[in-house]
C-alpha positions in Angstrom: 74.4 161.7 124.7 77.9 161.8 123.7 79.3 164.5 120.7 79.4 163.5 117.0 82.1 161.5 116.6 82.6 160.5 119.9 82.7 156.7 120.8 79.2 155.8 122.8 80.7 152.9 124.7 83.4 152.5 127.5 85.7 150.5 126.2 88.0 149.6 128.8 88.1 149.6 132.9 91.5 149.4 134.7 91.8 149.2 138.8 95.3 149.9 140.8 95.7 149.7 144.2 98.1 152.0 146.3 99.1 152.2 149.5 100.7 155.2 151.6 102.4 155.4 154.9 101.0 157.5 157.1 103.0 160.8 158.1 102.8 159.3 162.1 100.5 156.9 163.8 97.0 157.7 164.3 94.2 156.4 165.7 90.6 157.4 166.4 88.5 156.9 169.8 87.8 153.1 167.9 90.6 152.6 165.6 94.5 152.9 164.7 96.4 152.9 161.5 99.5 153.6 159.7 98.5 154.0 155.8 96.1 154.8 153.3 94.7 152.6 150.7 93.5 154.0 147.8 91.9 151.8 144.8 92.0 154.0 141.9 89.8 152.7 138.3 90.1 154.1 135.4 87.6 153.9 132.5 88.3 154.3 129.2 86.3 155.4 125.6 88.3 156.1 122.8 91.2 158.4 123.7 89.4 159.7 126.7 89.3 158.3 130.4 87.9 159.0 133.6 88.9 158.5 137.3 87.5 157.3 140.8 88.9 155.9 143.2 88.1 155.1 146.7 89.9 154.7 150.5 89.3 151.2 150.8 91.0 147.7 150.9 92.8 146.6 148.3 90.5 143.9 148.2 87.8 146.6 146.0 90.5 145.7 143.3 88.9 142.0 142.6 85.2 143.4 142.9 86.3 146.0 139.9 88.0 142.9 137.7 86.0 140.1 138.5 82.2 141.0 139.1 81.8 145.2 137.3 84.1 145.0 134.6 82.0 143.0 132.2 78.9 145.3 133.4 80.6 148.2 132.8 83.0 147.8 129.3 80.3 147.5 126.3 77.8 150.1 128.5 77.2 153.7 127.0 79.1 156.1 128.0 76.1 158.7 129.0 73.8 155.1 131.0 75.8 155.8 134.0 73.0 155.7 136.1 71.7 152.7 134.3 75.5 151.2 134.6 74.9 151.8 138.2 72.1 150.0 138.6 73.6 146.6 136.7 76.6 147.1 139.0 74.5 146.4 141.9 72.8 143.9 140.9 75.6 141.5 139.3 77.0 142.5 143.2 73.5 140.8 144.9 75.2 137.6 146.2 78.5 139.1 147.2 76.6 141.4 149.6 76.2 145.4 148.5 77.8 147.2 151.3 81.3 147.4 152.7 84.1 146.6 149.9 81.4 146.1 147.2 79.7 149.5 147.9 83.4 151.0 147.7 84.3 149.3 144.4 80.9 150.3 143.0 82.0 154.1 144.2 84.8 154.2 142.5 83.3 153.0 138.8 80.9 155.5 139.3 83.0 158.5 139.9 85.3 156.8 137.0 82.2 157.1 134.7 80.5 160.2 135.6 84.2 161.8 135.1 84.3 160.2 131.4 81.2 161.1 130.6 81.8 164.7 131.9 85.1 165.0 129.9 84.1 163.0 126.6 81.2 166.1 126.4 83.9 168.5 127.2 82.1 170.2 130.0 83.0 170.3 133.7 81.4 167.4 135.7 79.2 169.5 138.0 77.4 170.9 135.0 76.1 167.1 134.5 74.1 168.0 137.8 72.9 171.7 136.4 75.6 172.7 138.8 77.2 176.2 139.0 81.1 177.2 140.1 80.2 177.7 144.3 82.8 177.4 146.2 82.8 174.6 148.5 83.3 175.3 152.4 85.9 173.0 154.1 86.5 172.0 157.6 90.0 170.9 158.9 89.8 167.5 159.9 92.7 165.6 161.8 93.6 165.8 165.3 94.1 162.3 166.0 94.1 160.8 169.4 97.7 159.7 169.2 98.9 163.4 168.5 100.8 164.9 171.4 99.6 168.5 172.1 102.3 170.2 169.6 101.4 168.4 166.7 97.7 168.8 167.5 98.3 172.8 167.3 100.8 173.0 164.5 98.2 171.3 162.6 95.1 173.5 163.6 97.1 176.5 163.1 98.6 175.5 159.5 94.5 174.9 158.5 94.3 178.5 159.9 96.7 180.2 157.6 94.7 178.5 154.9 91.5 180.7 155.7 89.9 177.8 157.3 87.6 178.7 160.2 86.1 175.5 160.8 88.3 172.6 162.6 87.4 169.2 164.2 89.6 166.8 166.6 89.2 163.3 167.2 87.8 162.3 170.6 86.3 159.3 172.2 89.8 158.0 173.0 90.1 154.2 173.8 86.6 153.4 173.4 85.4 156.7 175.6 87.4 155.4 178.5 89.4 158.8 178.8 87.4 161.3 178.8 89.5 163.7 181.0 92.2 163.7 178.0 89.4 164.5 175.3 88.1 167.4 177.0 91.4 168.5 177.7 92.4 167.9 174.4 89.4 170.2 173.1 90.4 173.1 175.6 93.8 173.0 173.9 91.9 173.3 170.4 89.8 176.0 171.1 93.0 177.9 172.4 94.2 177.5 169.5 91.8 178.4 166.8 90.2 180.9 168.8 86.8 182.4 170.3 85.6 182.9 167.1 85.9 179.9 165.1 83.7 176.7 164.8 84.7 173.6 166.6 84.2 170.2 166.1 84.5 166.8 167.6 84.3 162.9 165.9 84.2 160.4 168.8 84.2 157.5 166.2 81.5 156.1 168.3 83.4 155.5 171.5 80.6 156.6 173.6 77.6 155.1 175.9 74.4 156.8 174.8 74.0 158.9 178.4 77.8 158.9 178.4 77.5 161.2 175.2 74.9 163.2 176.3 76.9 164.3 179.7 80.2 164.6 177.8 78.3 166.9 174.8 76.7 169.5 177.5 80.3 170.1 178.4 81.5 170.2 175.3 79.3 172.8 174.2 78.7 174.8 177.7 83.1 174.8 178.4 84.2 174.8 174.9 81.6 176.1 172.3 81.9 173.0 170.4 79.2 172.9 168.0 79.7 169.6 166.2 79.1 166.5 167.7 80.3 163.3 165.3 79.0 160.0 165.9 78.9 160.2 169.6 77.9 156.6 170.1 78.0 153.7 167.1 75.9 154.9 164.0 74.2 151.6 163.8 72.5 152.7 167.4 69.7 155.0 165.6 68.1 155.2 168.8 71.3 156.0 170.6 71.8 158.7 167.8 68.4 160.3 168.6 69.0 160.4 172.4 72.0 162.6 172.0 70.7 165.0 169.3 67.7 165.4 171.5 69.6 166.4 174.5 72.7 168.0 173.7 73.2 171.1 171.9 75.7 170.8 169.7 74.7 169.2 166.1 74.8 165.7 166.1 76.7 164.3 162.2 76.6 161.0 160.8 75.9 158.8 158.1 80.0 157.9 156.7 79.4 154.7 156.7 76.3 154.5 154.2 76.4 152.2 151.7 73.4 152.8 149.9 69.8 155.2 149.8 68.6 152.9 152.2 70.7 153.0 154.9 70.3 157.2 154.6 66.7 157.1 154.3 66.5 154.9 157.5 68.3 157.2 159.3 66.8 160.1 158.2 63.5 158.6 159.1 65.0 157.7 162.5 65.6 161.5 162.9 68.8 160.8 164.2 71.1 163.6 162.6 71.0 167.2 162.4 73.5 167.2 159.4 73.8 163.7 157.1 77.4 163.0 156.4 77.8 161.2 152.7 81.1 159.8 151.5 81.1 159.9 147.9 84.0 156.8 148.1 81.3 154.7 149.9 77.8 155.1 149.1 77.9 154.4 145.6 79.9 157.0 144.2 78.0 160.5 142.4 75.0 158.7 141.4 73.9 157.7 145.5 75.6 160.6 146.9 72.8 162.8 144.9 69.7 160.5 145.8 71.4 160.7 149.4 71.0 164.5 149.5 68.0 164.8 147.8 66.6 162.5 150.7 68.0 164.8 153.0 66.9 167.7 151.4 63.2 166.3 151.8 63.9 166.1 155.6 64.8 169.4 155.8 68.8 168.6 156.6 72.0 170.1 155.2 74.4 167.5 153.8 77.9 167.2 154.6 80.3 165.8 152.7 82.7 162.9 154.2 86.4 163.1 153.9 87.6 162.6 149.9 87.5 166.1 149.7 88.8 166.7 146.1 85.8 164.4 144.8 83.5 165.9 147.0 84.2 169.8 145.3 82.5 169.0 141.9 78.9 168.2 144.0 79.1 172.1 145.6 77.5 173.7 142.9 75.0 171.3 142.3 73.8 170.8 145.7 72.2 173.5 147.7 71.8 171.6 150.8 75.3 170.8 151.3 76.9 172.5 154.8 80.2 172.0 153.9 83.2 169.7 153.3 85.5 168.1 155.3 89.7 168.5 154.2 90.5 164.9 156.1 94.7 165.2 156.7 95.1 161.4 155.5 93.1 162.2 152.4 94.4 165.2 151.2 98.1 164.1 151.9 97.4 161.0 149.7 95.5 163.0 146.7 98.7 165.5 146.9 101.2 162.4 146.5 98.8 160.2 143.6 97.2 162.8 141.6 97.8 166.1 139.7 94.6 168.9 139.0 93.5 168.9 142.4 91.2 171.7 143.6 92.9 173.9 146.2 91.8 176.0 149.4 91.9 179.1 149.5 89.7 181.3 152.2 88.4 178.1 153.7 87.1 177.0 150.4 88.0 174.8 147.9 87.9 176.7 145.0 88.9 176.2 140.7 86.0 175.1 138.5 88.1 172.3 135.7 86.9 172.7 132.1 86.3 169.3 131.7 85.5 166.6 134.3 86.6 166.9 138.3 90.1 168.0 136.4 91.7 165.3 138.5 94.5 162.8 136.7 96.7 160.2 138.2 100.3 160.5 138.3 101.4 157.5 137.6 105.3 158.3 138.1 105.0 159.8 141.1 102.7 156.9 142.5 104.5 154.3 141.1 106.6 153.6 144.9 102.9 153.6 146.7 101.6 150.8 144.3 100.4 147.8 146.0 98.3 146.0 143.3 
Protein backbone atom coordinates (compact mmCIF):
# COMPACT_ATOMS: atom_id res chain seq x y z
CA UNK A 1 0.00 0.00 0.00
CA UNK A 2 1.24 3.34 -0.77
CA UNK A 3 0.13 6.77 1.62
CA UNK A 4 -2.95 8.82 0.72
CA UNK A 5 -2.17 10.84 -1.90
CA UNK A 6 0.65 9.06 -3.16
CA UNK A 7 0.67 7.91 -6.84
CA UNK A 8 0.15 3.73 -6.84
CA UNK A 9 1.96 3.26 -10.11
CA UNK A 10 5.69 3.62 -11.30
CA UNK A 11 5.48 5.81 -13.84
CA UNK A 12 8.75 5.84 -15.43
CA UNK A 13 12.12 3.46 -15.54
CA UNK A 14 15.41 5.09 -16.80
CA UNK A 15 18.89 2.79 -17.18
CA UNK A 16 22.62 4.50 -17.47
CA UNK A 17 25.44 2.72 -17.93
CA UNK A 18 28.94 3.81 -16.39
CA UNK A 19 32.13 2.65 -16.61
CA UNK A 20 35.28 3.33 -14.21
CA UNK A 21 38.97 2.62 -14.59
CA UNK A 22 40.37 0.67 -12.35
CA UNK A 23 42.86 2.29 -9.70
CA UNK A 24 45.67 -0.62 -11.25
CA UNK A 25 45.30 -3.81 -13.06
CA UNK A 26 43.88 -6.73 -11.32
CA UNK A 27 43.14 -9.99 -11.88
CA UNK A 28 41.87 -13.07 -10.05
CA UNK A 29 43.32 -16.78 -10.04
CA UNK A 30 40.72 -16.89 -13.48
CA UNK A 31 40.36 -13.46 -14.58
CA UNK A 32 41.85 -9.86 -15.31
CA UNK A 33 40.34 -6.46 -15.70
CA UNK A 34 40.84 -2.82 -15.84
CA UNK A 35 37.19 -1.15 -14.98
CA UNK A 36 34.00 -1.36 -13.45
CA UNK A 37 30.70 -1.36 -15.17
CA UNK A 38 27.98 -0.34 -13.36
CA UNK A 39 24.25 -0.20 -14.92
CA UNK A 40 22.37 2.08 -12.72
CA UNK A 41 18.01 2.18 -13.23
CA UNK A 42 16.08 4.39 -11.87
CA UNK A 43 12.27 4.21 -11.34
CA UNK A 44 10.12 6.79 -10.93
CA UNK A 45 6.30 7.61 -9.20
CA UNK A 46 5.30 10.89 -9.02
CA UNK A 47 8.09 13.10 -7.51
CA UNK A 48 9.76 10.20 -6.00
CA UNK A 49 12.44 7.65 -7.41
CA UNK A 50 14.36 4.76 -6.48
CA UNK A 51 17.71 3.19 -7.43
CA UNK A 52 19.50 -0.22 -8.33
CA UNK A 53 21.99 -0.82 -10.07
CA UNK A 54 24.19 -3.69 -10.84
CA UNK A 55 28.25 -4.60 -11.81
CA UNK A 56 27.48 -5.90 -15.02
CA UNK A 57 27.84 -5.28 -18.86
CA UNK A 58 26.55 -2.54 -20.32
CA UNK A 59 24.62 -4.82 -22.32
CA UNK A 60 21.86 -5.10 -18.89
CA UNK A 61 21.04 -1.59 -20.40
CA UNK A 62 18.93 -3.08 -23.55
CA UNK A 63 17.29 -5.91 -21.21
CA UNK A 64 16.06 -2.76 -18.83
CA UNK A 65 14.66 -0.68 -22.22
CA UNK A 66 13.58 -3.25 -24.40
CA UNK A 67 12.13 -6.48 -22.55
CA UNK A 68 11.21 -4.88 -18.27
CA UNK A 69 10.32 -1.54 -19.06
CA UNK A 70 6.83 -2.16 -20.32
CA UNK A 71 6.49 -4.83 -17.30
CA UNK A 72 7.53 -2.52 -14.92
CA UNK A 73 6.02 1.30 -15.85
CA UNK A 74 2.02 0.98 -15.27
CA UNK A 75 2.80 -1.81 -12.22
CA UNK A 76 2.00 -0.70 -8.51
CA UNK A 77 4.27 0.64 -6.78
CA UNK A 78 3.88 -1.74 -3.45
CA UNK A 79 3.54 -5.45 -6.38
CA UNK A 80 7.19 -5.51 -6.35
CA UNK A 81 7.21 -9.00 -5.79
CA UNK A 82 4.56 -9.52 -8.29
CA UNK A 83 6.61 -6.96 -10.78
CA UNK A 84 9.29 -9.54 -10.20
CA UNK A 85 7.72 -12.31 -11.14
CA UNK A 86 6.40 -10.65 -14.73
CA UNK A 87 9.99 -9.53 -15.20
CA UNK A 88 11.01 -13.10 -15.34
CA UNK A 89 8.75 -14.23 -17.34
CA UNK A 90 8.64 -11.61 -20.36
CA UNK A 91 12.69 -12.66 -19.90
CA UNK A 92 11.81 -16.72 -20.67
CA UNK A 93 13.23 -16.76 -24.27
CA UNK A 94 16.16 -14.47 -23.73
CA UNK A 95 17.43 -16.94 -21.05
CA UNK A 96 17.05 -15.87 -17.06
CA UNK A 97 20.64 -15.93 -15.87
CA UNK A 98 23.68 -14.04 -16.65
CA UNK A 99 22.88 -10.34 -18.10
CA UNK A 100 19.09 -10.91 -17.74
CA UNK A 101 19.42 -11.99 -14.00
CA UNK A 102 21.62 -8.72 -13.61
CA UNK A 103 19.17 -6.36 -15.27
CA UNK A 104 16.24 -8.01 -13.42
CA UNK A 105 18.50 -7.11 -10.05
CA UNK A 106 18.76 -3.88 -10.62
CA UNK A 107 14.73 -3.11 -11.27
CA UNK A 108 14.23 -4.80 -8.25
CA UNK A 109 16.44 -2.95 -5.93
CA UNK A 110 15.18 0.25 -8.01
CA UNK A 111 11.59 -0.76 -6.87
CA UNK A 112 11.97 -1.98 -3.45
CA UNK A 113 13.94 1.51 -2.88
CA UNK A 114 10.72 3.47 -4.32
CA UNK A 115 8.49 1.68 -2.55
CA UNK A 116 10.57 2.10 0.69
CA UNK A 117 10.84 5.88 0.14
CA UNK A 118 7.27 6.69 -1.34
CA UNK A 119 6.08 5.11 2.36
CA UNK A 120 8.75 7.26 3.94
CA UNK A 121 10.24 4.52 6.02
CA UNK A 122 13.76 3.01 5.63
CA UNK A 123 13.90 0.05 3.26
CA UNK A 124 14.86 -2.67 5.80
CA UNK A 125 11.73 -1.99 7.67
CA UNK A 126 9.87 -3.48 4.40
CA UNK A 127 11.55 -6.75 5.65
CA UNK A 128 10.51 -6.22 9.58
CA UNK A 129 14.14 -5.32 9.74
CA UNK A 130 15.84 -3.55 12.74
CA UNK A 131 19.11 -0.97 12.55
CA UNK A 132 22.08 -4.08 13.17
CA UNK A 133 24.98 -3.21 12.05
CA UNK A 134 26.32 -5.09 9.27
CA UNK A 135 29.91 -6.94 9.64
CA UNK A 136 32.27 -6.41 6.70
CA UNK A 137 35.26 -8.14 5.48
CA UNK A 138 38.02 -6.45 3.39
CA UNK A 139 38.08 -7.86 0.13
CA UNK A 140 40.86 -7.05 -2.48
CA UNK A 141 44.24 -8.45 -2.72
CA UNK A 142 44.43 -9.10 -6.24
CA UNK A 143 46.86 -11.44 -7.77
CA UNK A 144 48.59 -8.66 -9.79
CA UNK A 145 49.37 -6.65 -6.52
CA UNK A 146 53.09 -6.65 -5.65
CA UNK A 147 53.67 -7.27 -1.98
CA UNK A 148 53.46 -3.38 -0.88
CA UNK A 149 50.30 -2.73 -2.32
CA UNK A 150 48.93 -5.92 -0.96
CA UNK A 151 49.84 -4.63 2.78
CA UNK A 152 49.05 -1.00 2.36
CA UNK A 153 45.71 -2.16 1.53
CA UNK A 154 45.19 -4.71 4.40
CA UNK A 155 46.54 -2.31 6.79
CA UNK A 156 44.23 0.78 5.58
CA UNK A 157 41.06 -1.91 6.10
CA UNK A 158 42.68 -2.22 9.53
CA UNK A 159 42.59 1.36 10.61
CA UNK A 160 38.95 1.07 9.68
CA UNK A 161 38.20 -1.48 12.54
CA UNK A 162 38.00 -4.20 10.18
CA UNK A 163 39.17 -7.59 11.53
CA UNK A 164 38.21 -9.69 8.77
CA UNK A 165 40.37 -9.66 5.41
CA UNK A 166 40.50 -11.93 2.26
CA UNK A 167 43.20 -12.12 -0.69
CA UNK A 168 42.83 -13.47 -3.96
CA UNK A 169 44.59 -16.74 -4.71
CA UNK A 170 44.40 -19.50 -7.29
CA UNK A 171 46.84 -17.44 -9.54
CA UNK A 172 46.90 -18.40 -13.23
CA UNK A 173 44.50 -21.06 -13.11
CA UNK A 174 46.21 -22.68 -9.71
CA UNK A 175 49.38 -23.17 -11.60
CA UNK A 176 51.37 -21.10 -8.83
CA UNK A 177 50.72 -22.15 -5.93
CA UNK A 178 54.10 -21.33 -4.21
CA UNK A 179 53.24 -17.47 -4.86
CA UNK A 180 49.66 -17.96 -3.22
CA UNK A 181 50.79 -19.36 -0.16
CA UNK A 182 53.46 -16.99 -0.01
CA UNK A 183 51.26 -14.35 -0.75
CA UNK A 184 48.97 -15.54 2.34
CA UNK A 185 52.08 -15.68 4.83
CA UNK A 186 52.62 -12.00 3.87
CA UNK A 187 48.82 -11.32 4.82
CA UNK A 188 48.68 -12.94 7.91
CA UNK A 189 51.92 -10.84 8.82
CA UNK A 190 50.21 -8.22 8.27
CA UNK A 191 46.84 -8.31 9.87
CA UNK A 192 48.03 -10.26 12.66
CA UNK A 193 47.52 -13.54 14.94
CA UNK A 194 44.40 -12.51 15.86
CA UNK A 195 42.39 -11.58 12.90
CA UNK A 196 40.26 -13.73 10.47
CA UNK A 197 41.69 -14.61 7.11
CA UNK A 198 40.41 -15.35 3.96
CA UNK A 199 41.14 -16.67 0.56
CA UNK A 200 38.93 -16.58 -3.04
CA UNK A 201 40.74 -18.90 -5.55
CA UNK A 202 38.07 -17.82 -8.25
CA UNK A 203 37.96 -21.53 -8.94
CA UNK A 204 41.48 -22.04 -10.14
CA UNK A 205 41.81 -25.22 -8.39
CA UNK A 206 41.65 -29.23 -9.12
CA UNK A 207 39.28 -30.79 -6.63
CA UNK A 208 42.33 -32.84 -4.59
CA UNK A 209 44.56 -29.85 -5.61
CA UNK A 210 42.21 -27.75 -3.24
CA UNK A 211 41.97 -30.03 -0.66
CA UNK A 212 46.11 -30.31 -0.24
CA UNK A 213 46.47 -26.56 -0.80
CA UNK A 214 43.38 -25.78 2.05
CA UNK A 215 45.13 -28.13 4.87
CA UNK A 216 48.06 -25.81 4.44
CA UNK A 217 46.23 -23.02 4.35
CA UNK A 218 44.62 -23.51 7.50
CA UNK A 219 47.46 -25.75 9.50
CA UNK A 220 50.47 -22.71 8.28
CA UNK A 221 48.32 -19.76 8.11
CA UNK A 222 44.98 -19.96 10.18
CA UNK A 223 43.04 -19.21 7.21
CA UNK A 224 39.56 -19.89 7.90
CA UNK A 225 37.85 -19.10 4.61
CA UNK A 226 38.05 -21.04 1.74
CA UNK A 227 36.26 -19.24 -1.58
CA UNK A 228 35.37 -21.19 -4.39
CA UNK A 229 38.28 -23.49 -4.33
CA UNK A 230 37.44 -25.28 -7.55
CA UNK A 231 34.56 -23.94 -10.23
CA UNK A 232 31.10 -23.49 -8.44
CA UNK A 233 29.43 -25.34 -11.18
CA UNK A 234 31.47 -28.63 -9.78
CA UNK A 235 28.94 -29.27 -6.81
CA UNK A 236 30.59 -32.42 -6.21
CA UNK A 237 34.05 -30.88 -6.38
CA UNK A 238 32.63 -28.27 -3.84
CA UNK A 239 31.59 -31.05 -1.41
CA UNK A 240 35.00 -32.88 -1.62
CA UNK A 241 36.82 -29.86 -0.31
CA UNK A 242 34.34 -28.81 2.51
CA UNK A 243 34.49 -32.41 3.60
CA UNK A 244 38.19 -32.51 3.94
CA UNK A 245 39.51 -29.31 4.63
CA UNK A 246 39.00 -27.22 7.62
CA UNK A 247 38.59 -23.99 6.73
CA UNK A 248 34.79 -22.98 5.53
CA UNK A 249 34.24 -23.55 2.19
CA UNK A 250 31.87 -20.01 0.43
CA UNK A 251 30.14 -19.94 -2.65
CA UNK A 252 27.10 -19.28 -4.47
CA UNK A 253 28.13 -15.42 -6.35
CA UNK A 254 27.16 -16.48 -9.23
CA UNK A 255 23.45 -17.48 -8.58
CA UNK A 256 21.08 -16.30 -10.68
CA UNK A 257 18.00 -17.50 -9.24
CA UNK A 258 16.36 -19.77 -6.02
CA UNK A 259 17.14 -22.62 -7.98
CA UNK A 260 20.49 -22.50 -8.54
CA UNK A 261 20.89 -21.84 -4.40
CA UNK A 262 18.53 -24.50 -3.49
CA UNK A 263 20.55 -26.97 -5.73
CA UNK A 264 23.47 -26.21 -4.02
CA UNK A 265 22.32 -26.14 -0.77
CA UNK A 266 20.93 -29.56 -1.41
CA UNK A 267 24.29 -30.61 -2.78
CA UNK A 268 25.65 -29.63 0.75
CA UNK A 269 28.39 -28.04 -0.84
CA UNK A 270 28.92 -24.76 1.22
CA UNK A 271 29.39 -24.03 4.78
CA UNK A 272 28.40 -20.33 4.19
CA UNK A 273 26.05 -19.43 0.85
CA UNK A 274 27.40 -16.26 -0.74
CA UNK A 275 24.36 -14.14 -2.45
CA UNK A 276 24.97 -11.10 -4.65
CA UNK A 277 22.10 -8.88 -4.40
CA UNK A 278 23.33 -7.38 -8.14
CA UNK A 279 22.84 -10.92 -9.49
CA UNK A 280 20.32 -13.09 -8.14
CA UNK A 281 17.38 -11.07 -8.77
CA UNK A 282 17.97 -8.19 -6.74
CA UNK A 283 16.05 -7.95 -2.79
CA UNK A 284 13.19 -10.08 -3.69
CA UNK A 285 15.69 -13.53 -4.49
CA UNK A 286 18.31 -12.48 -2.17
CA UNK A 287 15.58 -13.08 0.73
CA UNK A 288 14.07 -16.43 -0.69
CA UNK A 289 17.90 -17.25 -1.12
CA UNK A 290 18.50 -16.86 2.68
CA UNK A 291 15.51 -18.08 3.84
CA UNK A 292 16.61 -21.41 1.84
CA UNK A 293 19.70 -21.25 3.58
CA UNK A 294 18.35 -20.64 6.80
CA UNK A 295 16.26 -24.01 6.38
CA UNK A 296 19.74 -25.73 5.88
CA UNK A 297 21.01 -24.55 8.75
CA UNK A 298 23.80 -22.06 6.94
CA UNK A 299 24.75 -18.41 7.59
CA UNK A 300 24.48 -16.22 4.45
CA UNK A 301 27.07 -14.00 3.25
CA UNK A 302 26.65 -11.26 1.31
CA UNK A 303 28.62 -10.82 -2.13
CA UNK A 304 30.48 -7.74 -2.97
CA UNK A 305 27.93 -4.57 -3.53
CA UNK A 306 28.39 -3.79 -0.16
CA UNK A 307 26.31 -0.60 0.18
CA UNK A 308 23.07 -2.56 -1.19
CA UNK A 309 23.85 -5.35 0.79
CA UNK A 310 23.59 -3.06 4.47
CA UNK A 311 19.77 -2.54 4.22
CA UNK A 312 19.33 -6.76 4.32
CA UNK A 313 21.40 -6.79 8.04
CA UNK A 314 18.64 -6.08 10.02
CA UNK A 315 16.29 -8.16 8.49
CA UNK A 316 18.30 -11.21 8.18
CA UNK A 317 19.46 -13.12 11.06
CA UNK A 318 21.35 -15.68 9.21
CA UNK A 319 23.59 -13.44 7.52
CA UNK A 320 27.66 -13.89 8.58
CA UNK A 321 28.70 -10.84 7.29
CA UNK A 322 29.48 -8.66 4.26
CA UNK A 323 32.03 -8.33 2.09
CA UNK A 324 33.61 -4.35 1.38
CA UNK A 325 34.98 -5.54 -2.35
CA UNK A 326 37.82 -2.56 -3.20
CA UNK A 327 36.43 -2.24 -7.00
CA UNK A 328 32.99 -1.77 -5.51
CA UNK A 329 33.34 0.49 -2.91
CA UNK A 330 35.75 2.75 -5.02
CA UNK A 331 32.98 2.89 -7.72
CA UNK A 332 29.93 3.63 -5.16
CA UNK A 333 32.36 6.48 -3.61
CA UNK A 334 32.83 8.11 -7.29
CA UNK A 335 28.77 7.49 -8.62
CA UNK A 336 26.67 7.94 -5.58
CA UNK A 337 26.12 10.15 -2.54
CA UNK A 338 24.29 8.69 1.02
CA UNK A 339 26.37 5.74 1.23
CA UNK A 340 26.58 3.82 4.44
CA UNK A 341 30.09 3.94 6.03
CA UNK A 342 32.38 1.64 8.21
CA UNK A 343 33.18 2.21 11.22
CA UNK A 344 34.42 -0.69 13.83
CA UNK A 345 34.36 -3.20 10.94
CA UNK A 346 30.73 -2.52 10.42
CA UNK A 347 28.84 -0.71 8.18
CA UNK A 348 26.78 1.32 10.16
CA UNK A 349 23.81 4.52 9.53
CA UNK A 350 20.22 3.47 9.36
CA UNK A 351 18.60 6.17 6.22
CA UNK A 352 15.18 7.50 7.04
CA UNK A 353 13.87 6.62 3.94
CA UNK A 354 14.97 3.85 1.41
CA UNK A 355 18.82 2.38 1.24
CA UNK A 356 19.48 6.51 1.46
CA UNK A 357 21.62 5.94 -1.60
CA UNK A 358 21.26 8.75 -4.75
CA UNK A 359 23.24 9.04 -7.83
CA UNK A 360 25.38 11.87 -8.50
CA UNK A 361 24.84 12.57 -11.70
CA UNK A 362 27.64 15.53 -11.99
CA UNK A 363 30.15 13.74 -10.59
CA UNK A 364 29.40 10.54 -12.81
CA UNK A 365 28.86 12.25 -15.75
CA UNK A 366 32.95 11.61 -17.13
CA UNK A 367 32.29 7.62 -16.16
CA UNK A 368 29.10 7.49 -18.49
CA UNK A 369 29.23 4.98 -21.08
CA UNK A 370 25.53 4.56 -22.11
Amino acid sequence: MTPEGCPAEVRSLECRVYEVPTDAPEADGTLAWTSTVVVAVVARAGDRMGLGWTYASGACQAVVERELADVVVGSQVDAVTDTHERMRRACRNLGRTGVVACAISAVDIALWDLHARLLGVPLSSLWGGTSRRAPVYGSGGFTTYDDRTTAAQLSAWAERGISRFKIKIGESWGTNVDRDLSRVALARSVVGAGAELFVDANGAYRPKQAIRIGETLFGDHGVVWFEEPVSSDDLAGLRQVRERTPPDVAAGEYGYDEWHFSRMLDAQAVDCLQIDVTRCGGYTSWLRAAALAGAHGLEVSGHCAPHLHAPLAGAVPNLRHIEYFHDHVRADGLLFEGLPAVEAGSLVGRPPVGHGITLDGARAEPYRAG
